[in-house]
C-alpha positions, 0 to 999 in steps of 0.5 A: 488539502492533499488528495489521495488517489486510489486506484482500486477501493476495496480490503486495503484501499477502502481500508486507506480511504478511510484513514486518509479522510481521518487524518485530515485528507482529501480522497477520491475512490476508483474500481474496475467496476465503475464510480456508481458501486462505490457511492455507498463508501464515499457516502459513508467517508463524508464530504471529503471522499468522492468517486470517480475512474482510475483516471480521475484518481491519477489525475486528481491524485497528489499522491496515488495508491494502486491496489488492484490484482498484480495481473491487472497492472497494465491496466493502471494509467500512466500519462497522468501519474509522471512525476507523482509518488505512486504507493504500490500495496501488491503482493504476487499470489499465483494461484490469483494472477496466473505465472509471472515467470520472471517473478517466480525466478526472482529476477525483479519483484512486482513493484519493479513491474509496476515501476517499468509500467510507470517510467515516470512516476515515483513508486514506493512498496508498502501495506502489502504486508498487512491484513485489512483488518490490522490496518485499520485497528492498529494506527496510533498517535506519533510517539505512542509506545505501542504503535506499529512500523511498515516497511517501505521500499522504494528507488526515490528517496524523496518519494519515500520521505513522503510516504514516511509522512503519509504513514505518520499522519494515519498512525504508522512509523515506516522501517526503510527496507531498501530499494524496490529491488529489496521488495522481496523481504516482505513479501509472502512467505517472509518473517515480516508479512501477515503474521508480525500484526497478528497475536496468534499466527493461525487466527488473525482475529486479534492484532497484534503491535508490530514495532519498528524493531520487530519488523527490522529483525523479520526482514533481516531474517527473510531468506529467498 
């Protein structure tokens, strides 16, 4: 059975953990604040859920979501993530991460930064442009007329064929955005991010479907 690391478990990624152990997945659970606060969770997921430390997801970890603070990107394990497809949900948000002066530039995105950090791993961008709560309410059976797309980013094709499966098997179609460097078109502050899942842009209480051609239109219409 395919694993799925987490390095970091909280809106998104025990968002994740919990789709993942729905579709059929192995997960392991890691925080920055340790494997003990995160036994309520893995309890609540089932026999197919554990936790363990951000090494032990990296290691264990077939296939390995980091979804911590972009300035905590340092601090992700790299020696045991070489070669593994590494799904990267981060956003930059300044007010959160302090200045990246070369993101505010936009001389590289943060998946690239997370990409540099990770030489050898294989890192595909998507989920950073859906809320938590959407995420969870909107996977639907492969076929269905009323499932959502997510873009995916990324430099490998054969990485981003996996990521395509993995969404697929939680409930998801995936629009290719293009490289890591093509990033951009759905991060903050672009037509594809936040609001494309919401029924009403101002109250995110109910979502919306956000199909593949919806997406495709916002990213063409994203501008930096």
């Amino acid at each position: 059975m395919t694993t799925v690391g987490l390095i970091g478990s909280g809106n998104i990624g025990g968002t994740l953990a919990r789709l993942a152990v729905d579709a059929g997945y192995e997960v392991v659970l890691s925080n920055s604040r340790g494997p003990e606060t995160l036994k309520d969770l893995a309890d609540e997921l089932g026999e197919h859920a554990s936790a363990g430390t951000a090494q032990d997801a990296a290691h264990v970890g077939d296939l390995v979501v980091v979804s911590v603070p972009l300035k905590a990107y340092r601090a992700v394990p790299v020696e045991p993530l070489a070669g593994k497809v590494v799904i990267d949900t981060n956003n930059y948000y300044p007010q959160r991460d302090g200045a990246f002066p070369e993101l505010d530039a936009g001389e590289i995105t943060s998946s690239e930064l997370l990409q540099q950090h990770l030489p050898e791993a294989r890192v595909v961008k998507v989920f950073n442009n859906i809320y938590f709560a959407h995420l969870a309410a909107l996977p639907r059976p492969s076929g269905a007329t009323d499932r959502s797309a997510l873009a995916i980013a990324g430099d490998d094709a054969a990485a981003k064929a996996e990521v395509t499966a993995f969404l697929d098997r939680i409930g998801y179609d995936a629009v290719d955005a293009g490289s890591l460097a093509d990033g951009w078109r759905y991060q903050p502050d672009t037509p594809a991010y936040g609001t494309l899942y919401s029924a009403d842009p101002t109250d995110w209480s109910h979502p919306a479907q956000g199909d593949t051609e919806k997406l495709r239109a916002a990213l063409a219409a994203a501008t930096r």
